[in-house]
PyMOL commands that place a pseudoatom at each C-alpha (Angstrom):
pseudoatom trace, name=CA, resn=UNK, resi=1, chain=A, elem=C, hetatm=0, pos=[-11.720, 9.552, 29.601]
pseudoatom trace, name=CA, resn=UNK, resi=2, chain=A, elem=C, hetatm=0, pos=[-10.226, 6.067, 29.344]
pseudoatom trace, name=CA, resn=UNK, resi=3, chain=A, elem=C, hetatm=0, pos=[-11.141, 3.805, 26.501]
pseudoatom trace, name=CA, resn=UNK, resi=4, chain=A, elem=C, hetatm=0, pos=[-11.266, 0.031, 26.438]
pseudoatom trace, name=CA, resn=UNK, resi=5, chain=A, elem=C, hetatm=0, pos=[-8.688, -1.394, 24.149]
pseudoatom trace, name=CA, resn=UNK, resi=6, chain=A, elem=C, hetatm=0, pos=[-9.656, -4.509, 22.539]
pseudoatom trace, name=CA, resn=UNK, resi=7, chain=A, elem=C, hetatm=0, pos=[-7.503, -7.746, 22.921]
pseudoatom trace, name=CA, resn=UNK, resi=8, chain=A, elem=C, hetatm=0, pos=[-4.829, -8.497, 20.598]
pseudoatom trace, name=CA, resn=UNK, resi=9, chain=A, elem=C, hetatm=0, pos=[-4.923, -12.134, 18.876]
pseudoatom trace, name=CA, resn=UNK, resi=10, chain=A, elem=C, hetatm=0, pos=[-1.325, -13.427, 18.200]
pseudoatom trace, name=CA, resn=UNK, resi=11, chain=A, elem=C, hetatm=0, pos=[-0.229, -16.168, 15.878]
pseudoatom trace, name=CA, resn=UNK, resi=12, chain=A, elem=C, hetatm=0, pos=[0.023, -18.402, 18.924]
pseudoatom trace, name=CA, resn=UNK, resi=13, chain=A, elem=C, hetatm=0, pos=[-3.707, -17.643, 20.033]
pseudoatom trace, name=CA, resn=UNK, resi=14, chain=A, elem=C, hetatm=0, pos=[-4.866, -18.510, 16.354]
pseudoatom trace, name=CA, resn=UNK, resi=15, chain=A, elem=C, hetatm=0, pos=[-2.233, -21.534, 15.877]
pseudoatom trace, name=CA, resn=UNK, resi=16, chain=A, elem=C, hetatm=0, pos=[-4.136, -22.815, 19.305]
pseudoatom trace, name=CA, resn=UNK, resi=17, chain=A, elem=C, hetatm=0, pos=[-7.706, -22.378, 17.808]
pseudoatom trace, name=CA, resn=UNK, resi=18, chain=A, elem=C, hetatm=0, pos=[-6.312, -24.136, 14.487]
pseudoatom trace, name=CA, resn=UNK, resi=19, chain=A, elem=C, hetatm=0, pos=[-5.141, -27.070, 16.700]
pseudoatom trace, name=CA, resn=UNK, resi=20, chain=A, elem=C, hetatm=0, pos=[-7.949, -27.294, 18.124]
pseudoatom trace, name=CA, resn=UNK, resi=21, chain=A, elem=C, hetatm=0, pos=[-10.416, -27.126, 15.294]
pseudoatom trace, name=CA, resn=UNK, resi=22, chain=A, elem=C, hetatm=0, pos=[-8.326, -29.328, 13.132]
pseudoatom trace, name=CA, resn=UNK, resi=23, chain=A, elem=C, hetatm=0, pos=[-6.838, -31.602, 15.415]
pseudoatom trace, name=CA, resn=UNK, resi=24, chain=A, elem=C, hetatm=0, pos=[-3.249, -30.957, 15.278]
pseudoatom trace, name=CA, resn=UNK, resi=25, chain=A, elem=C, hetatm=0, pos=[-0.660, -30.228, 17.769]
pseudoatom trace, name=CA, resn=UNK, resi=26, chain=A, elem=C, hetatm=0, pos=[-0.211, -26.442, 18.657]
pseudoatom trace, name=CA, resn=UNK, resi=27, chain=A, elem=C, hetatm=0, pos=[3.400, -26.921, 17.606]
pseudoatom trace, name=CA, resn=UNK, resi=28, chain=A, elem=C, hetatm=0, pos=[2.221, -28.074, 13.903]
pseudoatom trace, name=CA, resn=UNK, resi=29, chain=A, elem=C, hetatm=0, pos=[-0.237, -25.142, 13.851]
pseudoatom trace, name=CA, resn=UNK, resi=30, chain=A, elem=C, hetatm=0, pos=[2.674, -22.840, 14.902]
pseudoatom trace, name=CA, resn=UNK, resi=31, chain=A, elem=C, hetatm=0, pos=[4.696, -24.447, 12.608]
pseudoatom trace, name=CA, resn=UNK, resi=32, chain=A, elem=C, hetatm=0, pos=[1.955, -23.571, 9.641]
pseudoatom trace, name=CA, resn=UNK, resi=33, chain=A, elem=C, hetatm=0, pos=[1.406, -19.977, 10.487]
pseudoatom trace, name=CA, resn=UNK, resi=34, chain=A, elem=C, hetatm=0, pos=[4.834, -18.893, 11.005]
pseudoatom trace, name=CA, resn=UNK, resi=35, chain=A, elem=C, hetatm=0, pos=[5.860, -21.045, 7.266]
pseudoatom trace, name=CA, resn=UNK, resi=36, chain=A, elem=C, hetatm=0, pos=[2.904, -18.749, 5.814]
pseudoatom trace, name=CA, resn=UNK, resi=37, chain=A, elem=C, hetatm=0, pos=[4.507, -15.961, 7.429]
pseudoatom trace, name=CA, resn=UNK, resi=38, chain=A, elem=C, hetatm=0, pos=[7.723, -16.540, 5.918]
pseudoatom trace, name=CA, resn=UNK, resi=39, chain=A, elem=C, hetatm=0, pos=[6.154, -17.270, 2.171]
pseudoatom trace, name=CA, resn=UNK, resi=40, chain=A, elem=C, hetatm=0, pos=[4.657, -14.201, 2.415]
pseudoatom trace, name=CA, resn=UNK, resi=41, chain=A, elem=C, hetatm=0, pos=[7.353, -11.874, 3.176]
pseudoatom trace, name=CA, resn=UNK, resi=42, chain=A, elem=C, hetatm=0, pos=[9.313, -13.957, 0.576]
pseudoatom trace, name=CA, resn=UNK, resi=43, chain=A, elem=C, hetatm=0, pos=[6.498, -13.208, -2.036]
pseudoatom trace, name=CA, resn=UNK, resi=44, chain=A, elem=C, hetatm=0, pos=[5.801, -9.506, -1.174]
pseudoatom trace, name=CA, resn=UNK, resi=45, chain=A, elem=C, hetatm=0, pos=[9.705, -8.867, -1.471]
pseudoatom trace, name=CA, resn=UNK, resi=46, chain=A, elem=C, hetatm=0, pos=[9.893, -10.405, -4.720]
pseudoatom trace, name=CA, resn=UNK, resi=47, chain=A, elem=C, hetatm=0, pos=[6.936, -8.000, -5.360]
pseudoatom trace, name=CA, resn=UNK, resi=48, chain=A, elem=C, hetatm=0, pos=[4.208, -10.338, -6.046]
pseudoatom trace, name=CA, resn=UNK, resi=49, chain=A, elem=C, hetatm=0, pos=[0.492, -9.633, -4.811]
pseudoatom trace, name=CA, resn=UNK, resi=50, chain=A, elem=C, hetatm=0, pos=[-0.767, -11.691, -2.302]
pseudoatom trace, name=CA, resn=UNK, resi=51, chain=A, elem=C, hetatm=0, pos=[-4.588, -12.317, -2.369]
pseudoatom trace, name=CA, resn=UNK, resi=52, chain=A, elem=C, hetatm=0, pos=[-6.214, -14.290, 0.701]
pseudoatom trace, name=CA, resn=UNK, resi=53, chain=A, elem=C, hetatm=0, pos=[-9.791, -14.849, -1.067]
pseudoatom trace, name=CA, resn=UNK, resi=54, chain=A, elem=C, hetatm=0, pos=[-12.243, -13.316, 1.886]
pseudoatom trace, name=CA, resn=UNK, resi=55, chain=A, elem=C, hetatm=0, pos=[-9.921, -11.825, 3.224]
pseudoatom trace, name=CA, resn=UNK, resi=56, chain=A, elem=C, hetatm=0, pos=[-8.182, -9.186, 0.864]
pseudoatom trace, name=CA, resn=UNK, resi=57, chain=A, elem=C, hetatm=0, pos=[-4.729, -8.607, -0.800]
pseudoatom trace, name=CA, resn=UNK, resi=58, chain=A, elem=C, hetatm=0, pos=[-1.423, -7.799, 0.376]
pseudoatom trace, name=CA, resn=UNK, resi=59, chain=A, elem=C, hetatm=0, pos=[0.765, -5.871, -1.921]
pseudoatom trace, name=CA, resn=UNK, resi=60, chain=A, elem=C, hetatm=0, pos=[3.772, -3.534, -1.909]
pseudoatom trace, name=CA, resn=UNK, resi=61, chain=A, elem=C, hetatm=0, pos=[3.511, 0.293, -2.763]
pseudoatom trace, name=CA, resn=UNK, resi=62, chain=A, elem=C, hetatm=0, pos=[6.347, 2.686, -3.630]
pseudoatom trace, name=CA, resn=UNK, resi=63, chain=A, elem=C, hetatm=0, pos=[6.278, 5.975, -2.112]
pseudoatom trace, name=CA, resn=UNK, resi=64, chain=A, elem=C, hetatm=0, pos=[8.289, 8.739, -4.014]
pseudoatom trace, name=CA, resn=UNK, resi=65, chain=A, elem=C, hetatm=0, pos=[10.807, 11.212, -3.106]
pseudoatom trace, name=CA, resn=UNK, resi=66, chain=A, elem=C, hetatm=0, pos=[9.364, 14.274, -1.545]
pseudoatom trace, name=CA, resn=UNK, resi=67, chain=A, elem=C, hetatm=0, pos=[9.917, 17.686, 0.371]
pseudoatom trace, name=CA, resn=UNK, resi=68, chain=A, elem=C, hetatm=0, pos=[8.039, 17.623, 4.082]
pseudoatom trace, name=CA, resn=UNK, resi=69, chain=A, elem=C, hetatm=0, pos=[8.848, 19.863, 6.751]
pseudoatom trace, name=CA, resn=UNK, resi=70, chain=A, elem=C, hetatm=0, pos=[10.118, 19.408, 10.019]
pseudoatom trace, name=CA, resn=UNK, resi=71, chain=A, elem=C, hetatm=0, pos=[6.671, 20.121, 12.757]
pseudoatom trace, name=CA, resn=UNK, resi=72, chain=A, elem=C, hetatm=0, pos=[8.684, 21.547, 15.689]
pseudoatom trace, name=CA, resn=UNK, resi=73, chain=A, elem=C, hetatm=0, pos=[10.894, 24.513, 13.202]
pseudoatom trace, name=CA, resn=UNK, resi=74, chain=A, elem=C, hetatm=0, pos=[8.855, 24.461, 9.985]
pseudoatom trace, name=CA, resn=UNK, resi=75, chain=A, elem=C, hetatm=0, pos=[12.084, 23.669, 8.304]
pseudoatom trace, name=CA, resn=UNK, resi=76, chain=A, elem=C, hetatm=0, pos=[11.838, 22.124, 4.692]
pseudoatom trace, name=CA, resn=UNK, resi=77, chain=A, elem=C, hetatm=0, pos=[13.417, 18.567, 5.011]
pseudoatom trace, name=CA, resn=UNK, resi=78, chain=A, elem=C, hetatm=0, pos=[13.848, 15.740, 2.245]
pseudoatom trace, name=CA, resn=UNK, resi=79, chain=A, elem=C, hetatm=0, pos=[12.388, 13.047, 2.596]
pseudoatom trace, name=CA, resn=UNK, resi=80, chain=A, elem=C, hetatm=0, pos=[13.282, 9.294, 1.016]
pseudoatom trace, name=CA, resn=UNK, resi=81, chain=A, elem=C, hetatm=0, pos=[11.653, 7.214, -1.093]
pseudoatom trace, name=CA, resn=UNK, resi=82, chain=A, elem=C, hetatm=0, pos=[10.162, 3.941, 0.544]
pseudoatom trace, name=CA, resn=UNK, resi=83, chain=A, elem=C, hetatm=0, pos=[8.262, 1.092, 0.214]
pseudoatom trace, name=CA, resn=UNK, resi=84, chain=A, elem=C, hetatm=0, pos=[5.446, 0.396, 2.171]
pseudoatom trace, name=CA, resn=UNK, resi=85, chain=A, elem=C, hetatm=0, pos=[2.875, -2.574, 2.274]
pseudoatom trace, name=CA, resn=UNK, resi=86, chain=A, elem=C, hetatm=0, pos=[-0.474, -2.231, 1.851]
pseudoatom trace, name=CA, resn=UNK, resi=87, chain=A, elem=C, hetatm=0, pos=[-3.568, -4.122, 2.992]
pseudoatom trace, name=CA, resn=UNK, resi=88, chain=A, elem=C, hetatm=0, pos=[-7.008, -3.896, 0.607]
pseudoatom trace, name=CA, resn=UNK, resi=89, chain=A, elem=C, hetatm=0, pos=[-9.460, -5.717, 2.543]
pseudoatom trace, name=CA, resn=UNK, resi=90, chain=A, elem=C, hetatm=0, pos=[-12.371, -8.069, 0.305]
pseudoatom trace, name=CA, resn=UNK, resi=91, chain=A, elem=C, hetatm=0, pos=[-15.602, -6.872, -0.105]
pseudoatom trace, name=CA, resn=UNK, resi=92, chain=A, elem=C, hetatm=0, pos=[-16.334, -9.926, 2.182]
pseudoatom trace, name=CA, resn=UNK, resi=93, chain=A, elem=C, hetatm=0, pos=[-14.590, -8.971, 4.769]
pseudoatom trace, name=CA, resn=UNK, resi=94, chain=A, elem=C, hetatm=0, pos=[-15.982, -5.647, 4.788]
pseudoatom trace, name=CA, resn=UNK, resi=95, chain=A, elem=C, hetatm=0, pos=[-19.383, -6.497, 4.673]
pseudoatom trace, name=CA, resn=UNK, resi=96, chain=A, elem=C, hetatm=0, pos=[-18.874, -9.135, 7.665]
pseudoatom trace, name=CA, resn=UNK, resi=97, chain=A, elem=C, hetatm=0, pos=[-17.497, -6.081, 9.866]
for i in range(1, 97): cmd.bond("trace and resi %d" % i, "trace and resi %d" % (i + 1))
show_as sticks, trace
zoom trace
């Protein structure tokens, strides 16, 4: 049983809507996404929180050290701490979905 995938929107399908909305060039929208882009890898690295109001916050999480084991030989492997980022969406948001 096949199921439909839904289309993905790229930063170049919403920079075009922008332009068009706000009447700009889809190079200066492009130019505006990918600069917020940018700030906000800049801003999650330094480890700041990043909160889009309606939308929800960005934020980085540490993951500790821990044992796993390996699926295929049941093996007990290490495995390294990392940082991941993680996505809280707005009460908003959730209640427009």
């Amino acid at each position: 049983m096949a199921t439909k995938s839904s289309p993905t929107v790229t930063l170049k399908h919403l920079a075009a809507e922008l332009a068009e909305s706000h009447d700009l060039s889809k190079k200066q929208a492009e130019t505006i996404l990918g600069d917020l882009v940018d700030r906000t890898v800049k801003h999650l690295k330094k480890g700041n929180r990043i909160r889009l109001v309606g939308l929800g916050i960005l934020q980085v999480r540490h993951r500790a050290a821990r044992m796993g084991r390996n699926p295929a030989t049941g093996e007990p492997i290490q495995i390294k701490a990392s940082k991941k980022v993680a996505f809280r969406a707005a009460k908003e948001l959730k209640e427009a979905i």
